[in-house]
Structure formats: structure tokens, C-alpha cells
C-alpha positions as semicolon CSV with decimal commas, in nm:
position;residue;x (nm);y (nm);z (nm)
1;X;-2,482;0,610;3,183
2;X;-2,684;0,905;3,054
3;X;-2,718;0,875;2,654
4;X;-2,573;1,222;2,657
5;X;-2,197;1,346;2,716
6;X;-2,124;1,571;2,977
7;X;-2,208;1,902;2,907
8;X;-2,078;2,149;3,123
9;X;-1,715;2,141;3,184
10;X;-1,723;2,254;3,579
11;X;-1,796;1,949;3,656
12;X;-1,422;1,807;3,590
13;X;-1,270;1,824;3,927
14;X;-0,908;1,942;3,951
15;X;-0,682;1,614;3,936
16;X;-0,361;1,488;3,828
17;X;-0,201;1,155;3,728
18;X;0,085;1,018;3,631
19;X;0,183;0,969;3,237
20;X;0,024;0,799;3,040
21;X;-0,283;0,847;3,291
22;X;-0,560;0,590;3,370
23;X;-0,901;0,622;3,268
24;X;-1,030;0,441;3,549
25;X;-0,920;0,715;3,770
26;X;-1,069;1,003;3,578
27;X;-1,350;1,229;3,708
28;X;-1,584;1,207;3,594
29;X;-1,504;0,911;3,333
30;X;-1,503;0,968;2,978
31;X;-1,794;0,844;2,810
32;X;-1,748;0,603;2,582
33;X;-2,045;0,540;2,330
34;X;-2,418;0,660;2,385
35;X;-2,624;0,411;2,502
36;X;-2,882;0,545;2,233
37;X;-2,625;0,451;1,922
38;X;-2,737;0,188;1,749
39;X;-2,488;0,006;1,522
40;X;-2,620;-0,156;1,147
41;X;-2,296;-0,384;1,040
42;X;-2,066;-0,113;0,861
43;X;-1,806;-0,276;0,952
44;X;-1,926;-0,612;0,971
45;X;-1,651;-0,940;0,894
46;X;-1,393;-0,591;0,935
47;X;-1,077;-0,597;1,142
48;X;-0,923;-0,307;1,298
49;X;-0,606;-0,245;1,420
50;X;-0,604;0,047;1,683
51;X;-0,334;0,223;1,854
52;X;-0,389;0,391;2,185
53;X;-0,691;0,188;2,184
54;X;-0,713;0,110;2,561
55;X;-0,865;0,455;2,676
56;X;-1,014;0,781;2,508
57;X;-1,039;0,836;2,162
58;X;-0,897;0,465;2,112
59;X;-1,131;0,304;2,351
60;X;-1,466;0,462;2,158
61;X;-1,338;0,384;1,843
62;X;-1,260;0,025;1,924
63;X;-1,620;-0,008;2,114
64;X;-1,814;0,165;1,813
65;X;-1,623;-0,056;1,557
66;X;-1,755;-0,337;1,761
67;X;-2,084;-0,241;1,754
68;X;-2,065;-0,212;1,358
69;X;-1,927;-0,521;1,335
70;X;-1,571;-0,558;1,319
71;X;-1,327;-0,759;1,527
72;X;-1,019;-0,532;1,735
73;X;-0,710;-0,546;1,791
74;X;-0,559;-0,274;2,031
75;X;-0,205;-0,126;2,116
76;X;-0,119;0,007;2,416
77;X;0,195;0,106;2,611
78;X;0,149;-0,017;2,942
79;X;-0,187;0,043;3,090
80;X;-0,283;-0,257;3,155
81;X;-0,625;-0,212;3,357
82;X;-0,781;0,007;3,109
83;X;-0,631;-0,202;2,809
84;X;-0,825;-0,518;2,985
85;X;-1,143;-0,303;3,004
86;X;-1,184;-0,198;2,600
87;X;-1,128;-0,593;2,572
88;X;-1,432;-0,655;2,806
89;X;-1,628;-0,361;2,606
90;X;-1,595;-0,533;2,267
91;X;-1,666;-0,848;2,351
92;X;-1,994;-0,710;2,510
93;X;-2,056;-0,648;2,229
94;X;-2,017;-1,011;2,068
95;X;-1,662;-0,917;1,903
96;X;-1,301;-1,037;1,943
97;X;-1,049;-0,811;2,106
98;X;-0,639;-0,920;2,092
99;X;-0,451;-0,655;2,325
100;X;-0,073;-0,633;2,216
101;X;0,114;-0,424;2,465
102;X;0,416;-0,223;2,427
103;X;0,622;0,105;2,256
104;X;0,523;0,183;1,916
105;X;0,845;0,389;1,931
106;X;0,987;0,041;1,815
107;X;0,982;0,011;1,479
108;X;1,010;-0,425;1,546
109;X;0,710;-0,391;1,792
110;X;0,498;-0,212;1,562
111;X;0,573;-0,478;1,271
112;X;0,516;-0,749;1,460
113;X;0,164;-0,597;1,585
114;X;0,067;-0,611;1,217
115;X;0,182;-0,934;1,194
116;X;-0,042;-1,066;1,535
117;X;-0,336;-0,927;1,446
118;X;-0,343;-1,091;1,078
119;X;-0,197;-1,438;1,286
120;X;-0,520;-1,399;1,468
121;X;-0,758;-1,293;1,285
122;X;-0,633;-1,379;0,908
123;X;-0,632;-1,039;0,783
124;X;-0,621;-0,642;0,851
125;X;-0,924;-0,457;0,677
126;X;-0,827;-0,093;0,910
127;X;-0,597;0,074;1,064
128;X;-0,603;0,364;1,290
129;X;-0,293;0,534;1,366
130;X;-0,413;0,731;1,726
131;X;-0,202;0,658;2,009
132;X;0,044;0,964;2,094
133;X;0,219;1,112;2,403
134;X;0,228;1,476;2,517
135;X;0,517;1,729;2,747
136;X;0,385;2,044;2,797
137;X;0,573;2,313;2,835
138;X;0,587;2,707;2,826
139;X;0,948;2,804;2,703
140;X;1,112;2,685;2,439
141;X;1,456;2,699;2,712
142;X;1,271;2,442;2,894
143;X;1,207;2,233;2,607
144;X;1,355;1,842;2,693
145;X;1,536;1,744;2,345
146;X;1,530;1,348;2,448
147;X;1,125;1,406;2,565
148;X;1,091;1,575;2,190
149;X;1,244;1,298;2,035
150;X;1,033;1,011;2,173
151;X;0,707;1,218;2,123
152;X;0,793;1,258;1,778
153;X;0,881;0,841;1,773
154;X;0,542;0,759;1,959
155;X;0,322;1,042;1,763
156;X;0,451;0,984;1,386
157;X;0,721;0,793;1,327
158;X;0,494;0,524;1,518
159;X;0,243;0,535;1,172
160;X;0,563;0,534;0,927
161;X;0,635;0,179;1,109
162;X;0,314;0,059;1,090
163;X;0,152;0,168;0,774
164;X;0,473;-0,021;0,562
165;X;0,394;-0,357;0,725
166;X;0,032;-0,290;0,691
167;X;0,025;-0,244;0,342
168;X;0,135;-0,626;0,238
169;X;-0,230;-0,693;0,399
170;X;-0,451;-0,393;0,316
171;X;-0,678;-0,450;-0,022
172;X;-0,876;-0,254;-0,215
173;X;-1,183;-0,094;-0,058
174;X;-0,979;-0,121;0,264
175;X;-0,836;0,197;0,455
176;X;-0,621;0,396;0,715
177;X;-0,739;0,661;0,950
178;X;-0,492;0,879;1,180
179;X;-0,568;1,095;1,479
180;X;-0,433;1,485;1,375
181;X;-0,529;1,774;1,614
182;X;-0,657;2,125;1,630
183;X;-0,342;2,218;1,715
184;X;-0,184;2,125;1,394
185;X;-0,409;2,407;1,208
186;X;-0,385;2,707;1,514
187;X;-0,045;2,616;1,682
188;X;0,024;2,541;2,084
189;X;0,244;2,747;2,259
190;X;0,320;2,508;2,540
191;X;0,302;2,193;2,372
192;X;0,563;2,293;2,074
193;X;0,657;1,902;1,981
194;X;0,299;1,779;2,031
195;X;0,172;2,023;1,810
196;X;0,456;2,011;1,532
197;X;0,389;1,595;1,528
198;X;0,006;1,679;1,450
199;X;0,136;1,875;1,160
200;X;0,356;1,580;1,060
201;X;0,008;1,360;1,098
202;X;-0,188;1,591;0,864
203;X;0,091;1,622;0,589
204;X;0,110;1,254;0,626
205;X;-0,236;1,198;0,571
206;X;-0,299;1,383;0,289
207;X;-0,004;1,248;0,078
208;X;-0,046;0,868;0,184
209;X;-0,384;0,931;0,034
210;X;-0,258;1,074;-0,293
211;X;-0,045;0,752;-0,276
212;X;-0,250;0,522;-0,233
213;X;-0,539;0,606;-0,419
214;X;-0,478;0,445;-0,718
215;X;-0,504;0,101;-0,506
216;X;-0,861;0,259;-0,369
217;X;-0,708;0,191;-0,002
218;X;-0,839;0,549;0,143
219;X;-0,641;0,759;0,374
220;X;-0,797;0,992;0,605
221;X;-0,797;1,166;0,937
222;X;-0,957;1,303;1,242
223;X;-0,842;1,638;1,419
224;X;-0,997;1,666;1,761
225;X;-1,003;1,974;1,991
226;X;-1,007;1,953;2,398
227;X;-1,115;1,608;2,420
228;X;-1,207;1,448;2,778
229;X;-0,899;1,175;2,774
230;X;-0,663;1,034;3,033
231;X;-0,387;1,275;2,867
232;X;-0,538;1,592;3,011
233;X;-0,515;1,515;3,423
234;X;-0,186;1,338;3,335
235;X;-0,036;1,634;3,143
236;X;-0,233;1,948;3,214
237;X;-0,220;2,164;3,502
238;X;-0,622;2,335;3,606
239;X;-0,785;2,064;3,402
240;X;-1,137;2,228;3,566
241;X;-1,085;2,500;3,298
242;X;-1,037;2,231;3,034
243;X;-1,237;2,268;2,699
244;X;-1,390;2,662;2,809
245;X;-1,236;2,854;2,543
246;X;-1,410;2,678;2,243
247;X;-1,745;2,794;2,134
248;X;-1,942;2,514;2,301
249;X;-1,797;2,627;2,596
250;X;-1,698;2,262;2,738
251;X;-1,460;1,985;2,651
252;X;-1,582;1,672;2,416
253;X;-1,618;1,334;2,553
254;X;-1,478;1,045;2,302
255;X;-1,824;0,949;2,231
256;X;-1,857;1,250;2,047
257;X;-1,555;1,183;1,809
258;X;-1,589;0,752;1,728
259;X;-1,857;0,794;1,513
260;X;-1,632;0,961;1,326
261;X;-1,405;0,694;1,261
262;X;-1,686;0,507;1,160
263;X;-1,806;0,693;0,874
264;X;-1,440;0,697;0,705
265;X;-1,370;0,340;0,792
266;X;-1,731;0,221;0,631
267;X;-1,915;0,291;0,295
268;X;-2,029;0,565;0,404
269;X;-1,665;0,737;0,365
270;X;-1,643;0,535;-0,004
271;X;-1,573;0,914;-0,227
272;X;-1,323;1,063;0,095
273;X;-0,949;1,046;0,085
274;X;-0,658;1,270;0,176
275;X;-0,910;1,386;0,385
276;X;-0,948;1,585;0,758
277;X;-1,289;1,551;0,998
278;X;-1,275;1,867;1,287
279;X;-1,431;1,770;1,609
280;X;-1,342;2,053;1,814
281;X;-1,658;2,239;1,978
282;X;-1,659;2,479;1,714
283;X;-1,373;2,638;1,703
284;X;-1,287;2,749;1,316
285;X;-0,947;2,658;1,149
286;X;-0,787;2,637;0,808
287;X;-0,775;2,321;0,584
């Protein structure tokens, strides 16, 4: 694996998958982490909980935690493969990895994968609220009410059912992270729910960390442009065009975006809360 991403995005082939889309079958593959990143215990004796942690965004973070130090745990709906991957990642890198699979769209799932990963591990130091679902779509006529719905269960309501049961375990000095979007700050025609969901995520973010802050447990978030994922070939139509119309002129890959998560989740964060990183390939936005 080169150390660097990908850089020019004609060479992403044309493809489609099924929802929620398999990494494994992406070309080219996302990269992950550079091989040139070198970690230095941020996070060491942490443990993370991460959503949509099997592929993308998830799957970086989790590997780039690892490398810092901390030990994973990752939800996933039901992709099995890719989920058993990130497990092999992190514990190449000398961590522990529990995979708990299933819809965060249920509230009693998303308690009780709190509750698993402090069984296992004795405690929750992080949390990253990142997994969501996407249903593109061009008119509002076509819009599917039920499809709204569950994006709206799996994209915010998902971090209302875990942050609660998180919070009995959380301390002082520890902290939340949730994925937001570009989208939230320029709008999406065709992906109305998605988009109104990442607006939910930002509000969210910024008053949970006005609510918390007097318990120094910070709240913050990451708002990513076209990122190379397996929800663009399983949701997007001409995914060769992909990433073009931002100022770098390509899509990111998620190696570009964990270090991110990194710098809120460690020290380095310590004076941030309430707060919104933009990875996005330049493209400028409000807030």
C-alpha cells in the first residue's frame, strides 16, 4: 500500500453494490491508514466504542485508535466480512477488538452494546457516533416516508440511544465524537433525509457539548465531504465522477479523515468542545 491516498479520482471504476455495500468489493479499496503514520500512545489504556466501524470512516478510526493505543469495540449492521477484517486490523496492531452486530435503529441493541463493551473491557473512555445509512433521491414525490424514517433511526436517533447509556460510564477527561457532513452546512438535493439527519448530528453536537461541559466529558464532531466509502457504489449512480466538484478535484480516502478523530479523542483536543472538524477537499461552508 502506497503511504499516499489515491489522488486522482478517474481511477474509481464505475460499480455498484448492494446496501450497505462491502468494502472488500470496492475499486480500488479505500485506504485505511498510511503506512508512514506513526502512532505515540494518545490513546493508550483508552476504549472506544465505534459505530459503523467495520468499513470507511469507522474502519480508519478504529485502526488509528489502535495504533494510539486504545482497545475497540465496533458496531455494525450486518457486514460480516468486512466487520471480521477491522477486527484482524486492530489486533495487528496488538489491540483488542469485540464486534457486536446488529440495528442501532434499536434503542435495546444500542444499550446493550454499551453494556458489552464495558462487560469486556471494564469501562468506555470514547464514543463515536458514525455509522449512518443513505436513499438518494431526486424528487421530493419520490421520497419513501418508511426509508426516511429508518435513516433518521440509524443516522440520529441511533446517538440519542447510545449516548444515555453511555453516560453512566463516561468520566471526566473522557469524550464523544459524531460523524456530521458537508451536507449539513450546503444542503443535498437528492439526498433530502440524509442531509436533514447531518443537521440533526451538528445541532446535537454542539448542545451535548454545552451539556456536558461542566462534567469536562467533551463533545465534538467531524463533517466529511465525498469520502471514498462502501456507501458511494452502494448508493450513487456514476461513482467515476465521485469527489470532482471539490477544489482538490478528487474524493478523500478515510485515511485522510481518522486522524481526525484522534486529535479530539486525545489531549491534543483537551480546550475543544461543541466543536466541528471539515474534511472535505476544500470546499468552504458556514459554521
Amino acid at each position: 500500500m502506497s503511504n499516499a491516498p489515491e489522488q486522482k479520482s478517474d481511477k474509481i471504476k464505475d460499480q455498484s453494490q448492494k446496501t450497505p455495500g462491502q468494502e472488500s468489493q470496492m475499486q480500488p479499496e479505500p485506504q485505511v491508514i498510511r503506512d508512514d503514520y506513526k502512532g505515540s500512545d494518545k490513546l493508550k489504556g483508552k476504549v472506544a466504542l465505534i459505530t459503523g466501524g467495520d468499513s470507511g470512516i469507522g474502519r480508519s478510526v478504529a485502526v488509528h485508535y489502535a495504533r494510539e493505543g486504545a482497545d475497540i469495540a465496533i458496531v455494525y449492521l450486518s457486514e460480516d466480512a468486512d466487520a471480521s477484517k477491522t477486527k484482524r486490523m486492530v489486533e495487528e496492531e496488538g489491540r483488542k477488538c469485540l464486534l457486536l452486530r446488529g440495528d442501532l435503529g434499536d434503542r435495546n441493541f444500542a444499550a446493550q452494546c454499551v453494556q458489552k463493551t464495558v462487560d469486556e473491557y471494564g469501562k468506555l473512555n470514547i464514543l463515536v457516533n458514525n455509522a449512518a445509512e443513505q436513499h438518494p433521491t431526486d424528487e421530493m414525490d419520490d421520497l419513501d416516508l418508511d426509508l426516511m424514517e429508518k435513516t433518521f433511526r440509524t443516522n440520529i436517533f441511533s446517538m440519542f440511544y447510545l449516548t444515555k447509556p453511555a453516560l453512566e460510564h463516561l468520566q471526566e477527561g473522557d469524550c464523544i465524537i459524531n460523524t456530521t457532513s458537508v451536507t449539513a452546512y450546503r444542503g443535498s438535493g437528492h439526498l433530502l433525509d440524509y442531509s436533514s439527519t447531518k443537521g440533526a448530528i451538528t445541532a446535537f453536537t454542539r448542545s451535548l457539548g454545552k451539556n456536558l461541559a461542566e462534567k469536562n466529558i467533551r463533545v465534538n464532531g467531524v463533517a466529511p465531504g465525498p469520502i471514498w466509502t462502501p456507501l458511494i457504489p452502494s448508493t450513487m449512480d456514476n461513482v467515476d465522477e465521485f469527489g470532482k466538484k471539490v477544489p482538490l478535484n478528487r474524493p478523500g480516502q478515510p485515511s485522510e479523515v481518522g486522524p481526525a478523530y484522534v486529535f479530539l479523542a486525545s489531549a491534543d483536543g483537551s480546550y475543544m468542545t461543541s466543536q466541528i472538524i471539515h474534511i472535505n477537499g476544500g470546499e468552504v461552508v458556514g459554521g
